[in-house]
Each structure stands twice: as structure tokens, then as C-alpha cells.
TORMAR-141751 format. One record per residue (C-alpha): y negated, x negated, z; residue number from 1. Coordinates in steps of 0.02 Angstrom, whole numbers, plus 32768, in hexadecimal, padded with zeros to 4 digits. Layout:
N
{pt {Y X Z} NUM}
...
This chain:
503
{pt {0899 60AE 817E} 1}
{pt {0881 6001 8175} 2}
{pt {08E1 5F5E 81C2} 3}
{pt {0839 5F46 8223} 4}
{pt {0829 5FF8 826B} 5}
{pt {08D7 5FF9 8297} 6}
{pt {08EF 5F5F 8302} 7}
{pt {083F 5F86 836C} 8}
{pt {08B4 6014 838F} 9}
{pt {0936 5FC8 83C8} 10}
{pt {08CD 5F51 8434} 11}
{pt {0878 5FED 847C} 12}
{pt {0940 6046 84A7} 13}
{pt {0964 5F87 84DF} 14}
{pt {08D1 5F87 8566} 15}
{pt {08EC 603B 8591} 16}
{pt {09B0 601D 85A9} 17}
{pt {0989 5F7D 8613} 18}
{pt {08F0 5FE5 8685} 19}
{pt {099A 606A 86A4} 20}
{pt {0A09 5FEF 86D0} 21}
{pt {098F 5FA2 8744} 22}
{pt {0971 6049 8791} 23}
{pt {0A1F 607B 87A0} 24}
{pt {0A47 5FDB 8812} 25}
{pt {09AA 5FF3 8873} 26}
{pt {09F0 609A 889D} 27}
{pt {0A9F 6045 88B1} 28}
{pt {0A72 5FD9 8920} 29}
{pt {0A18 6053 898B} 30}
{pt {0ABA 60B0 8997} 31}
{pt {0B1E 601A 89C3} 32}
{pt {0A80 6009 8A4A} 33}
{pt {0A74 60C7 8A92} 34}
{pt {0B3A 60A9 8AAA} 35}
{pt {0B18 6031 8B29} 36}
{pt {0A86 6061 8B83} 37}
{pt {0A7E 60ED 8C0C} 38}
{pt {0A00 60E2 8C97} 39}
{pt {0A2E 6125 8D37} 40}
{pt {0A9D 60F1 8DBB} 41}
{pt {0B57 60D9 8D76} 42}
{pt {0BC2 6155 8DEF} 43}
{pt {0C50 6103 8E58} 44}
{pt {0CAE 6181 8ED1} 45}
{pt {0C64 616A 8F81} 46}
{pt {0CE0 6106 9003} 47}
{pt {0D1F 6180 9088} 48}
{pt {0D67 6127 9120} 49}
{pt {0DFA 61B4 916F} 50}
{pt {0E62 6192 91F8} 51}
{pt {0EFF 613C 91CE} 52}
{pt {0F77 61D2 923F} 53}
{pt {0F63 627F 927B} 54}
{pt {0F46 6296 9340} 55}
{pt {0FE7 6316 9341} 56}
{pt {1052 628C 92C6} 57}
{pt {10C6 625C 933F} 58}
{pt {1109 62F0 9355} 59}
{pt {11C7 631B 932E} 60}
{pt {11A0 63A6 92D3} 61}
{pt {1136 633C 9258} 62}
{pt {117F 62B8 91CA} 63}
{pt {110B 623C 9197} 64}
{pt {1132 6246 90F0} 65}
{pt {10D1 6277 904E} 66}
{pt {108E 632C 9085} 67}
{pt {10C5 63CB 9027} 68}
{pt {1069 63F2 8F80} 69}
{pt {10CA 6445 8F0F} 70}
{pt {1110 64FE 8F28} 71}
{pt {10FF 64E2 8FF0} 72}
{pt {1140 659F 8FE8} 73}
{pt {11FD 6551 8FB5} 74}
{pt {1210 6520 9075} 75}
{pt {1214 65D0 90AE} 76}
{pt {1299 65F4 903A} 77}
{pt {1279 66B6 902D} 78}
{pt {128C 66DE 8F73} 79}
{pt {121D 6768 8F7F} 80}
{pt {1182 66FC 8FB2} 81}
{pt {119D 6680 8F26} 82}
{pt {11A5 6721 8EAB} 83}
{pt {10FB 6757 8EF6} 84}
{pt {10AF 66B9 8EEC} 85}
{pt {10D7 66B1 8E2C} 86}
{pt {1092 6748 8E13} 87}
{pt {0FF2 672C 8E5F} 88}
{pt {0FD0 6694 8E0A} 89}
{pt {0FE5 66DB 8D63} 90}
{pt {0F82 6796 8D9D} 91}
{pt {0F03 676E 8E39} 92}
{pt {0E63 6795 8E06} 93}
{pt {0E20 671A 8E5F} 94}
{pt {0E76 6688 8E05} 95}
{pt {0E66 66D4 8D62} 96}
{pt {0D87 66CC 8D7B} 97}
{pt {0D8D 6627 8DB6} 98}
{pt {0E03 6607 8D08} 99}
{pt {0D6A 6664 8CC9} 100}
{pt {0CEC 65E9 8D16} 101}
{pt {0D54 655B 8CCB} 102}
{pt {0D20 659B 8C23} 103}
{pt {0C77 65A4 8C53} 104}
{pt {0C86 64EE 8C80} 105}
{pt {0CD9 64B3 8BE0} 106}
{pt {0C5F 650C 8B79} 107}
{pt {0BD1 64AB 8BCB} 108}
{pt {0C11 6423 8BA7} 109}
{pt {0C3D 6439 8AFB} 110}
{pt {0B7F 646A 8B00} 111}
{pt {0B52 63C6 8B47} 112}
{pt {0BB9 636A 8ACA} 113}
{pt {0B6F 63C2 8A34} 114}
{pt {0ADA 6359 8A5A} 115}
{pt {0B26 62BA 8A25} 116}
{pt {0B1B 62F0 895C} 117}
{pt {0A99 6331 88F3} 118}
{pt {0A46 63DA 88D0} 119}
{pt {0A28 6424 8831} 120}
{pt {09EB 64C4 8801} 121}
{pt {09E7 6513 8750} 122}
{pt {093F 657B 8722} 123}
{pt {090D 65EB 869D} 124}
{pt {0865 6651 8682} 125}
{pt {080A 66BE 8600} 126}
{pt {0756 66BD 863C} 127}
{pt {06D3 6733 85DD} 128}
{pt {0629 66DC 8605} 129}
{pt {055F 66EB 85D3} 130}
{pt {04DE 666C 85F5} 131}
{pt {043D 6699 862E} 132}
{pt {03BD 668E 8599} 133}
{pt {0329 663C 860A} 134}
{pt {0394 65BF 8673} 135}
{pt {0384 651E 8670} 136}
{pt {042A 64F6 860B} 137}
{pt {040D 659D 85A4} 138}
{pt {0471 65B5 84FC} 139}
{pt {041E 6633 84C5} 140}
{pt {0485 66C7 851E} 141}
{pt {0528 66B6 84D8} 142}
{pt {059D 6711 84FD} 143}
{pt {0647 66B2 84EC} 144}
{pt {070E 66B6 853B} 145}
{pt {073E 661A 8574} 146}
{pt {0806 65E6 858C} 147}
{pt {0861 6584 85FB} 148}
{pt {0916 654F 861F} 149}
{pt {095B 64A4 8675} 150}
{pt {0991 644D 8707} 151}
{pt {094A 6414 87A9} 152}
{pt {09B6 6395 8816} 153}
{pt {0984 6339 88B5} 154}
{pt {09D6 62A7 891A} 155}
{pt {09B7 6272 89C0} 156}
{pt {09E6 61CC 89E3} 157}
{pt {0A19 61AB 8A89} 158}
{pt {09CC 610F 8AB6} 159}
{pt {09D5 610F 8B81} 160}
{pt {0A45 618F 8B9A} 161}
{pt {0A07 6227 8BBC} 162}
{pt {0A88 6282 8B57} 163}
{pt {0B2B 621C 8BA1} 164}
{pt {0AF6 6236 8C42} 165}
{pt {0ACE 62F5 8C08} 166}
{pt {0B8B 62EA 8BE4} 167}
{pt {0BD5 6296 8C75} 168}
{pt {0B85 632E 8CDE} 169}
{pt {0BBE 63A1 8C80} 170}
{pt {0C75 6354 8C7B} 171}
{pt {0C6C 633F 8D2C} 172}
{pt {0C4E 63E8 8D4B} 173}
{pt {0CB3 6433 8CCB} 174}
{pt {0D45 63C5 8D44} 175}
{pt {0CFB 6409 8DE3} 176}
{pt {0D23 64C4 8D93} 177}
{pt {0DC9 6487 8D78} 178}
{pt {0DC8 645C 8E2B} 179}
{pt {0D8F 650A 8E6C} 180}
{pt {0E0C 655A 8E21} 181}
{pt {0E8F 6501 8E71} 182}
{pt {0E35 651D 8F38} 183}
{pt {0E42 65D2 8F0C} 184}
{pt {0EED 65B3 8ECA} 185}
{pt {0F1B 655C 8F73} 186}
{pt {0ECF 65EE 8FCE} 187}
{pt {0F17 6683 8F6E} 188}
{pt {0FBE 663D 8F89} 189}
{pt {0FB8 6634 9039} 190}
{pt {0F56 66D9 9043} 191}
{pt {0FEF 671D 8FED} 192}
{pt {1059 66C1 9064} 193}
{pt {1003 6708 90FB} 194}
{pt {100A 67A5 90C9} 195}
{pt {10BF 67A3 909B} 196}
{pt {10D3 6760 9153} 197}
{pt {106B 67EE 918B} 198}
{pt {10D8 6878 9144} 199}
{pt {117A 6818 9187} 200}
{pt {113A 680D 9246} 201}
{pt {10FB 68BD 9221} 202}
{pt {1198 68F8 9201} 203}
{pt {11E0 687B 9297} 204}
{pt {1174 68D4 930B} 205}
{pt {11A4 697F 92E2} 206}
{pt {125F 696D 92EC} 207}
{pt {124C 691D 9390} 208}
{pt {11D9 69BF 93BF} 209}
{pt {1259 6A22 937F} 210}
{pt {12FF 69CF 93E1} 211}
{pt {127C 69D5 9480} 212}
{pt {126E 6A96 9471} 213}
{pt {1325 6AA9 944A} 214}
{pt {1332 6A49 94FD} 215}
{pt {12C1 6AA2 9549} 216}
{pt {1300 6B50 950B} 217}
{pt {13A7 6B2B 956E} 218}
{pt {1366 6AEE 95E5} 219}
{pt {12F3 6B95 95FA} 220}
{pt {13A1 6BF7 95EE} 221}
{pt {13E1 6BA0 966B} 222}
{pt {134D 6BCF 96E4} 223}
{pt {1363 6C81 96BB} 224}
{pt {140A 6C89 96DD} 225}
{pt {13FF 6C35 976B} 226}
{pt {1375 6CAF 97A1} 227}
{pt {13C5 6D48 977F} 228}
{pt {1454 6D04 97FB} 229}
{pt {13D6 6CF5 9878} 230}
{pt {13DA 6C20 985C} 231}
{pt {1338 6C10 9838} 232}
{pt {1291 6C58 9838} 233}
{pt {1211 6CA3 97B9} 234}
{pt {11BA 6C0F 97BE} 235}
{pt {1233 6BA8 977C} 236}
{pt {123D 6C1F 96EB} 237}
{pt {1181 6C2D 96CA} 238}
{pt {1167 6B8F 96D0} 239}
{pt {120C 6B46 964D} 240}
{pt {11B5 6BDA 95EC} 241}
{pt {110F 6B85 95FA} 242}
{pt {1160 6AE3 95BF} 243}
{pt {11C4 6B1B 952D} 244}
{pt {111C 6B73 94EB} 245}
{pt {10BE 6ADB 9500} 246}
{pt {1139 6A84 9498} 247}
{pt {1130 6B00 9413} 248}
{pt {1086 6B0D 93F7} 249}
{pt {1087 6A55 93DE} 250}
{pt {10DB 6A77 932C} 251}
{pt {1049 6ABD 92E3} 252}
{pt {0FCE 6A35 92EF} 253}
{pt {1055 69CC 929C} 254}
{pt {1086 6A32 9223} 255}
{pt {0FAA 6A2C 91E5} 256}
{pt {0FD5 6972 91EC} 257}
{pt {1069 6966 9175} 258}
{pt {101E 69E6 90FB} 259}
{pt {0F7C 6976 9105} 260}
{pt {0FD4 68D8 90E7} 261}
{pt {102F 6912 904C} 262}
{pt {0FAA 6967 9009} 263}
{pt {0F54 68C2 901F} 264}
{pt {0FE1 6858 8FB3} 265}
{pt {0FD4 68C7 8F26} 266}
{pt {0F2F 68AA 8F0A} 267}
{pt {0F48 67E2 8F3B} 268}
{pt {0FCB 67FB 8E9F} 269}
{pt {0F50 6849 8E1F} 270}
{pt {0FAC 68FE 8E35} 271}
{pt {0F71 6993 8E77} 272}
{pt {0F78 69D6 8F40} 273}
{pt {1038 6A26 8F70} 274}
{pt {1089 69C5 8ED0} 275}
{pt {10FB 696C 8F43} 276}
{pt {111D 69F7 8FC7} 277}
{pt {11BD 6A09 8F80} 278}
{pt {11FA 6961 8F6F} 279}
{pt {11B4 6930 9029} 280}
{pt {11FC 69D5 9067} 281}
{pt {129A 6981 90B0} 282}
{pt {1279 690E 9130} 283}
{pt {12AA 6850 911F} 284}
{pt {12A8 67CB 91A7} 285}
{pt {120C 6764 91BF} 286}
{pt {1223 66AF 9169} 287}
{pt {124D 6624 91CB} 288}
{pt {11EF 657C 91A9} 289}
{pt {1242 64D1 91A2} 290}
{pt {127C 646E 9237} 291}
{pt {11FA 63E6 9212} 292}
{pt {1168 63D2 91B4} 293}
{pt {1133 6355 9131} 294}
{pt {106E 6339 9155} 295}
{pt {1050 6292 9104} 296}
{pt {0F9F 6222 913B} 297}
{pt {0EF7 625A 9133} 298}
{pt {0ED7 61E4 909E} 299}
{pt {0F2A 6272 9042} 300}
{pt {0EBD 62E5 9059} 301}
{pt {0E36 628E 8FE9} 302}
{pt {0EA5 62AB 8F50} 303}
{pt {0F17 6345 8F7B} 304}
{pt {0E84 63B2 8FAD} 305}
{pt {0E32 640F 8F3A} 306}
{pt {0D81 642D 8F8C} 307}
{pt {0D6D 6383 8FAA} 308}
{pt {0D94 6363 8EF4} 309}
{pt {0D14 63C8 8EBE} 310}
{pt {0CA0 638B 8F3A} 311}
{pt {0CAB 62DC 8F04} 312}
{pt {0C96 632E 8E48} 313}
{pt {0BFF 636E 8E70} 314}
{pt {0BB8 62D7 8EB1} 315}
{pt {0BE9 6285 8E10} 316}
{pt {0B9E 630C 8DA9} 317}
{pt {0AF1 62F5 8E18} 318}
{pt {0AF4 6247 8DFE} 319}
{pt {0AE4 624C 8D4C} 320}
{pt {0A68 62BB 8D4C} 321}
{pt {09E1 6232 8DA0} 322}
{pt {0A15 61CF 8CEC} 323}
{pt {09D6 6270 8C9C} 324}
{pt {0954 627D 8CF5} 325}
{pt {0920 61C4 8CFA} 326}
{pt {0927 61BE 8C15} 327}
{pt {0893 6218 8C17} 328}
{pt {0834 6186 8C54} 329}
{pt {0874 611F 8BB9} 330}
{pt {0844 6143 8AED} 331}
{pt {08A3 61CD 8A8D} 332}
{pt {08CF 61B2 89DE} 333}
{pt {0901 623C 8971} 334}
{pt {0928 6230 88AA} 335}
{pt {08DE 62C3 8860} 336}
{pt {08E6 62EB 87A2} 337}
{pt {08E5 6394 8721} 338}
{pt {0911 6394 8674} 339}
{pt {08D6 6439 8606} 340}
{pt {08C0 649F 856C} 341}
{pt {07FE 64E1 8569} 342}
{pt {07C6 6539 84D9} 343}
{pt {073A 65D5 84B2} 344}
{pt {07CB 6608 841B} 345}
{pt {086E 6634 8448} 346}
{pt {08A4 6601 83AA} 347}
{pt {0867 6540 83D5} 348}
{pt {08B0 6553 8486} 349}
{pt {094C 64F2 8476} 350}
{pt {090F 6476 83FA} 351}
{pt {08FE 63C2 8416} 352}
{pt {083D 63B8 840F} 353}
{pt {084A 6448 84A3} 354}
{pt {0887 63C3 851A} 355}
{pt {0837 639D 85B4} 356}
{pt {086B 6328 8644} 357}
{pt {0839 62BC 86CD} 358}
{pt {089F 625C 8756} 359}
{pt {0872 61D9 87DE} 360}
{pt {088D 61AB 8882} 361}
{pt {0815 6202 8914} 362}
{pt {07EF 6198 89CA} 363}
{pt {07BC 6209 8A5F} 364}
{pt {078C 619C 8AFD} 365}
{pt {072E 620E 8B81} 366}
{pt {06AD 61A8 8BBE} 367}
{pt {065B 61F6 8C49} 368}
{pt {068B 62A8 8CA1} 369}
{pt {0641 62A7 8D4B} 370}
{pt {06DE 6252 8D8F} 371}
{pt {075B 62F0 8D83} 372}
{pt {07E9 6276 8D25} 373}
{pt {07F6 620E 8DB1} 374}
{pt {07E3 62A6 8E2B} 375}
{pt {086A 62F7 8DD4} 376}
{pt {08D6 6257 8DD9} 377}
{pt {08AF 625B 8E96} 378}
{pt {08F5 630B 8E9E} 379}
{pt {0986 62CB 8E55} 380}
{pt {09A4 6239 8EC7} 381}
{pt {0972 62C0 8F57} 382}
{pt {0A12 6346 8F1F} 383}
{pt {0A8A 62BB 8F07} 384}
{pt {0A5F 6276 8FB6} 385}
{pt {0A9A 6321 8FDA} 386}
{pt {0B37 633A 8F82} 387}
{pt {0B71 6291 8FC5} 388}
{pt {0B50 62C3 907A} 389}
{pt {0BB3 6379 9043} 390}
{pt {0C3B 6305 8FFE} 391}
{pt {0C4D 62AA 90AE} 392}
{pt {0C4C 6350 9114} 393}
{pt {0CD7 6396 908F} 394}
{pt {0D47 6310 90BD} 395}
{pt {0D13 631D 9182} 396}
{pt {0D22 63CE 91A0} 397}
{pt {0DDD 63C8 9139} 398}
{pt {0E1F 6365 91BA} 399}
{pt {0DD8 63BC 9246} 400}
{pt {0E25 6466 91ED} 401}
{pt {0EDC 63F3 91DB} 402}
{pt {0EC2 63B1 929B} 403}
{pt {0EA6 645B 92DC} 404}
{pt {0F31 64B8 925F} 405}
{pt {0F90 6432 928E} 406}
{pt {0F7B 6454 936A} 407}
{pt {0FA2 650A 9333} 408}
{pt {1032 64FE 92DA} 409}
{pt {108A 647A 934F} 410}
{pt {1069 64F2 93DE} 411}
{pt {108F 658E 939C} 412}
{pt {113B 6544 9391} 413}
{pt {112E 6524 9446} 414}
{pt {10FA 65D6 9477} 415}
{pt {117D 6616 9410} 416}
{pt {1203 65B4 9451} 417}
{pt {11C7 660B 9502} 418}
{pt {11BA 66B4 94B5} 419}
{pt {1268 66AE 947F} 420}
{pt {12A7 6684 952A} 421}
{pt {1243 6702 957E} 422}
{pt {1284 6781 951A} 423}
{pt {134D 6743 9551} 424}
{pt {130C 6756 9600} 425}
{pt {12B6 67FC 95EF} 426}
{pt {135D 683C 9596} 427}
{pt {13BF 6805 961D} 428}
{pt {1343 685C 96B4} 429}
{pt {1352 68FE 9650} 430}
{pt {1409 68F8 9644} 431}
{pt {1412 68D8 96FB} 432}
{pt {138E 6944 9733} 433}
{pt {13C8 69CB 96C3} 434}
{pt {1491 69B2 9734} 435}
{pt {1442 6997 97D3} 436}
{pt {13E6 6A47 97B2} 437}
{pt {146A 6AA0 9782} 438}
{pt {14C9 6A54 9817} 439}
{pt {1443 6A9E 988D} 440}
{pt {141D 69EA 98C3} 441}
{pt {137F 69DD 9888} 442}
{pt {12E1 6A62 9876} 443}
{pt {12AC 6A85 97B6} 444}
{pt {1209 6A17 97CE} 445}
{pt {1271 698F 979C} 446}
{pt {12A8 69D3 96FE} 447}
{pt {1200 6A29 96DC} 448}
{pt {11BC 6965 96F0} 449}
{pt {125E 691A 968A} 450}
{pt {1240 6986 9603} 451}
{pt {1184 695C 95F3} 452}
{pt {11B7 68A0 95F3} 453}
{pt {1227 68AA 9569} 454}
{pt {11BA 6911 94F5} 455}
{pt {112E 6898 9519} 456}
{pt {118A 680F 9504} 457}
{pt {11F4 683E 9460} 458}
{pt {113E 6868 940C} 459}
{pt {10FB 67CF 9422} 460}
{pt {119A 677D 9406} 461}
{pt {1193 67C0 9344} 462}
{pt {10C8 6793 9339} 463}
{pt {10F8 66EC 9367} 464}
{pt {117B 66DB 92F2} 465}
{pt {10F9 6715 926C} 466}
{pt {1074 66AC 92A5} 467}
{pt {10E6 661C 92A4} 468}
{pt {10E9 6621 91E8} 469}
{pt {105C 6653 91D5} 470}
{pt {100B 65CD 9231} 471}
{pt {108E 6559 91BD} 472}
{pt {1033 659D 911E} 473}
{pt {0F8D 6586 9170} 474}
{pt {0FBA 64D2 918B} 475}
{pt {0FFA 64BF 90D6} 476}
{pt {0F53 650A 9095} 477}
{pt {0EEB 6477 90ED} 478}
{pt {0F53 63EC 90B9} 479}
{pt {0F37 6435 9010} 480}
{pt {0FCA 646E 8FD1} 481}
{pt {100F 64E4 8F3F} 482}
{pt {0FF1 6470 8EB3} 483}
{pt {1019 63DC 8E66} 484}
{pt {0F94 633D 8E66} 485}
{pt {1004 62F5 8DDF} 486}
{pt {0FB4 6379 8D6E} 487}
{pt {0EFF 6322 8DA7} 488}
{pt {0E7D 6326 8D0F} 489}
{pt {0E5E 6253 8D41} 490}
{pt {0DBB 62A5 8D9F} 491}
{pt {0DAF 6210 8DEA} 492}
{pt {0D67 61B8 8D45} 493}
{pt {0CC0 61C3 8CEE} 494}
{pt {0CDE 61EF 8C36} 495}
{pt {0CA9 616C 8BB8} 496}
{pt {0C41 61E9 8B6C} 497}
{pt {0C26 619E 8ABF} 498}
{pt {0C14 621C 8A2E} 499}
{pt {0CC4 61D6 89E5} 500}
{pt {0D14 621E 8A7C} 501}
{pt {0CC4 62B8 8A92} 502}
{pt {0CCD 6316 89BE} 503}
């Protein structure tokens, strides 16, 4: 080869090598570019206004401190319940699909983020083929096999956006998942709670049944003794008998109630119906809550409750999708390019003079389409209008639920307070009634009405007691509670989507 030859080389490699390198930072700096650009409104978390104290605040039963969020459960101090609630947050099968949807989530977004790098495909093909003799491009008929192997890769490069902002919905709503599973947390927990409280008053109820009949049964021996001694009449017996069967066929019906309620926490716990009959068999008092309550402001609400959370998630994840929407008014660039072996020989398939290739950039810009891009960005603006107007009614219709739990709880304390006196005084009227009786001071009406009293009044003495708590965990469950928002995945942040971040 000669000195000539070789350096017109050289000078072609040397203008080929500078054309690269000129391409290269045109598609560098249209990187550095689509890193900055997104179109579409930049999401900010919407400014609720919330009262600055609860109606019920002043109350004594109330401490204006931080409100309960961690293991709420603790303040009932019944080791059972905590060993319950363990269990169903491991086994619910509840929790453990919206776990499931989480995955779902964090797949789509992994989906979403895949978008950021290119796409390459390998190929390969033996074709047998025959041209036509009489067409145009006619070879005679020959009959030949033609091979094929190589790559194909494609890049889009995000100029405006429309894959970040693909990504910020996804993230958002991969965090709003995240957020579901915690509102179902909150409510298993208390579901297990209530039903817990359920068995307890259950139980409550039919050992205060069971004294009552006891009470009743000497009193009806009483009667009959006295009537057989000519004290008092067969209506006094007939009717202490018509009492003491009342009484007893009030055990059935809550009997069907405790059996229901257990039944109920063994499924809440992931286990089968009657897998705790054993263990619930002996009866336990109902759990007391605390003297006071911590309730916090309703300013806490917006970060300790989970359905607002995920409300306010799903307003961010809407939001970005107007910037998806809205790149499709603006140029796509892609970089598109193959590189392959072609050859009618297999023997000549992988050889240098097989090669094929071809590589470039492609622009897509949609000119005109009848106006559905901005109709669809319209749409857009249209469902994030709504999910900023569900946002708002989230946070509203929270503190109506704390207001109200909040009325019920504080006077549930009230009416049990009452109930517990009542029952003192109906104690004491038996008592007497039961003396004067036997005294012959008094006619059995009296005790007839004493007993009734007591029975009605012990009964709804121990549904009070249960409802007390139960109210208590119902209180709990709106301010949010059973988890910690020191755990919180930073929702409260758009992600700086950049492909650096997201491999």
C-alpha cells in the first residue's frame, strides 16, 4: 500500500472520528437537556387549613399532647390482646393482599423506570425464498436461503418529560399502595380489638346472667316455702318462676354471640373458625382504658392518617400525569440503530463482508390529530380537579369521624359512670326488698320489680363497660393510630426521577 493511499485513509478515519464525536455531544447535550425539561405542572401538596383544637379538647379526660400512634393496644394492658394483635399483623389476609398490592405497585414502577434506558433485541432468521420470474425486479426464479443474525436497539430520549413524569406517577402510586396497606393495617387492628372487647363483655354479660338466676333461684325458694306455709300465694310462685325463666333463656342468645365473636377473631388472625375456643374458654375481665387520653391537634391528622396520605398521593400521581399527557404536544426523539450478519451462505454468515448496519437518530412531532392531545390533556386536568377535591373531603370527613368518636367516647364514660351507680342502688333495693319480704312487710311485687331492675341494669352495666373500650379503640382508629409515621416513605416529596437514581 502506498504512503499516499494510506494517509487519505487516515484523513477519511480522521473525518469519520470527528462526525462521531460531534454526534455523541449532540446526543450529550440532549441528555443534559431532557434532564431538565418536564412540561406539566410541578406538584406541591395542596394547603389544608384544620382547626387549631378539637370541640371536646377541654375535656379532663383528654391530654393535649402528641396523640397515640404506636401500639395504642399497650394502654389496655391485657397481654392477650397485644398477642392477638401480633398475630394478625403477620397472618390477616387482609393485610397480607394489600402487601400483595404493594408489589403490584413496585413492579409498575420498576416498569416505568425501565423506560429511562435503551432496548435492544437480538434476531436471527433462515429464510428460504423465490422470486417471481415476470416481476418487475425478477432474477430469474431463484431459488435461494437467505441468513440473518444481529442486533436491534432503540433509545428514547426524553426531551419534555414524558417519561419522568411517567415515573413520578408511578412512584407516587407505588407510595399510595404503601399507604393502603397501612389504613387496612389501622383497621384490622382495631377490628381485632373490637372483637376481643366483644368476647370480654360477652362473657361480662353472661356471668352477670348467671349470678341474676342464682338470685333469682333463691329467691323462687323462698316463695315456695313461704307458700307451702300458707305465706304466700301461687302467684307469687308463678310469677318468680316466670322471672327466673326469663333470665335463663337470656343465656342463649349470648352464648350465639360469644361463639360468633370468636369465630370471628380467628379468622381476623388468619386461622381457622373454633381455633381459639379453647384458649377464650375461661372468661377474663373486660379491659379497662386509661384515665385520660392523649388526642393531640387536628394538624395531626394530615400526617398520622393513612387515607389522607394516600389521598394526597393520588393527587400527586394525577398531577403528573397532565405532564404525560401534555409531551405529546412537543417532538419525540428516539435513537434507533441495528447492526447484522446477512448472507445467502452460511458459510459467509459471520464474515466481515456479511456485515450490515445502520444507526441514526428518528424525530416524531404529531402535527395535527383532530385535537384529541389537548382533549386528553383536558381529561387530565379534569381527574386531577377531582382527586384534589377527594383530597379535601379525606381530610374533612376525618375530623368529622374524630369529632363524633370523640362525643362518643367522652360520653360513654358518662353513661357508664351512671350505670355503675345504678347498679349499687338496684343491689341495695333487692337486698332490702328481698328482707322486707321475708319479713312479711312488703308484698312480692317489690321483689318481682327489684329483681328485674338489677338484671337490667347489671346487663347493660357490662355492655357499657365493653362499649367503653370499644368506643376507645374506635377513637384510636380515627386519629390514625397503630403505626409509626417515623417509618413514613418521605411521601411528601416528588422523586428527582433522573435515570441515575432510578437503575
Amino acid at each position: 500500500m502506498t504512503v499516499e493511499k494510506i494517509d487519505a485513509e487516515n484523513k477519511g478515519w480522521r473525518s469519520h472520528g470527528h462526525r462521531l464525536t460531534g454526534f455523541f455531544a449532540g446526543m450529550l447535550g440532549l441528555l443534559l437537556l431532557s434532564s431538565c425539561i418536564a412540561v406539566g405542572p410541578d406538584y406541591a401538596p395542596p394547603d389544608i387549613k384544620t382547626p387549631d383544637d378539637w370541640r371536646s379538647g377541654q375535656d379532663p379526660a383528654l391530654v393535649p399532647d402528641q396523640s397515640v400512634t404506636v401500639d395504642w393496644w399497650a394502654t389496655f394492658e391485657d397481654p392477650l390482646l397485644d398477642q392477638y394483635i401480633e398475630q394478625a399483623g403477620r397472618n390477616n389476609l387482609d393485610i397480607r393482599q394489600a402487601v400483595s398490592r404493594i408489589r403490584e405497585a413496585r413492579a409498575s414502577l420498576g416498569a416505568a423506570r425501565g423506560a429511562w434506558w435503551p432496548e435492544a433485541n437480538a434476531k436471527g432468521s433462515a429464510i428460504r425464498q423465490r422470486s417471481s420470474e415476470n416481476g418487475m425486479y425478477s432474477t430469474g426464479g431463484k431459488t435461494e436461503t437467505l441468513y440473518n443474525t444481529g442486533l436491534d436497539a432503540s433509545w428514547e430520549i426524553d426531551l419534555f418529560g414524558r417519561i419522568r413524569r411517567s415515573v413520578e406517577a408511578a412512584q407516587a402510586d407505588y407510595q399510595a399502595s404503601e399507604e393502603d396497606r397501612r389504613d387496612v393495617l389501622i383497621s384490622v387492628f382495631a377490628e381485632v380489638a373490637r372483637t376481643y372487647f366483644d368476647i370480654r363483655t360477652y362473657q361480662a354479660r353472661l356471668a352477670a346472667a348467671q349470678g341474676n338466676i342464682e338470685s333469682q333461684q333463691q329467691v323462687l325458694k323462698l316463695t315456695r316455702s313461704r307458700f307451702r306455709n300458707g305465706l304466700a300465694t301461687g302467684l307469687d310462685v308463678a310469677q318468680a318462676e316466670q322471672v327466673l325463666a326469663a333470665s335463663q333463656a337470656e343465656i342463649p342468645p349470648l352464648q350465639v354471640g360469644l361463639t360468633r365473636s370468636v369465630n370471628t377473631l380467628a379468622v381476623l388472625l388468619g386461622q381457622a373458625p373454633g381455633s381459639l375456643s379453647e384458649q377464650l374458654e375461661k372468661p377474663a375481665p373486660i379491659p379497662v382504658p386509661p384515665a385520660r387520653v392523649a388526642v393531640g391537634v387536628p394538624a395531626d391528622l394530615l400526617r398520622q392518617r393513612p387515607d389522607i396520605r394516600r389521598a394526597e398521593r393520588q393527587l400527586a400521581a394525577q398531577t403528573a400525569r397532565i405532564g404525560v399527557a401534555t409531551a405529546d404536544l412537543y417532538p419525540s426523539l428516539s435513537l434507533s440503530g441495528t447492526f447484522a450478519f446477512e448472507a445467502i451462505d452460511a458459510g459467509n454468515l459471520l464474515k466481515g463482508s456479511s456485515r450490515a448496519f445502520g444507526f441514526g437518530p428518528t424525530l416524531r412531532w404529531m402535527l395535527f390529530d383532530g385535537g384529541r392531545v389537548r382533549a386528553q390533556i383536558a381529561v387530565q386536568d379534569a381527574k386531577t380537579e377531582q382527586a384534589l377535591l377527594s383530597y379535601e373531603q379525606s381530610v374533612l370527613e376525618a375530623l368529622n369521624e374524630v369529632e363524633n368518636a370523640l362525643s362518643q367516647y367522652l360520653n360513654q364514660r358518662n353513661r357508664l359512670s351512671a350505670l355503675e351507680r345504678s347498679v349499687q342502688a338496684a343491689q341495695r333495693s333487692l337486698k332490702l326488698a328481698t328482707r322486707l319480704y321475708r319479713d312479711g312487710l312488703v308484698d312480692f311485687q317489690n321483689v318481682l320489680d327489684a329483681q328485674r331492675s338489677l338484671f337490667d341494669n347489671e346487663n347493660q352495666l357490662a355492655a357499657a363497660r365493653g362499649d367503653t373500650s370499644i368506643y376507645l379503640v374506635q377513637l384510636y382508629k380515627t386519629l390514625g393510630g397503630g403505626w409509626n409515621p417515623a417509618d413514613n416513605l418521605q411521601t411528601g416529596k416528588t422523586a428527582d426521577n433522573t435515570p441515575e437514581e432510578n437503575k
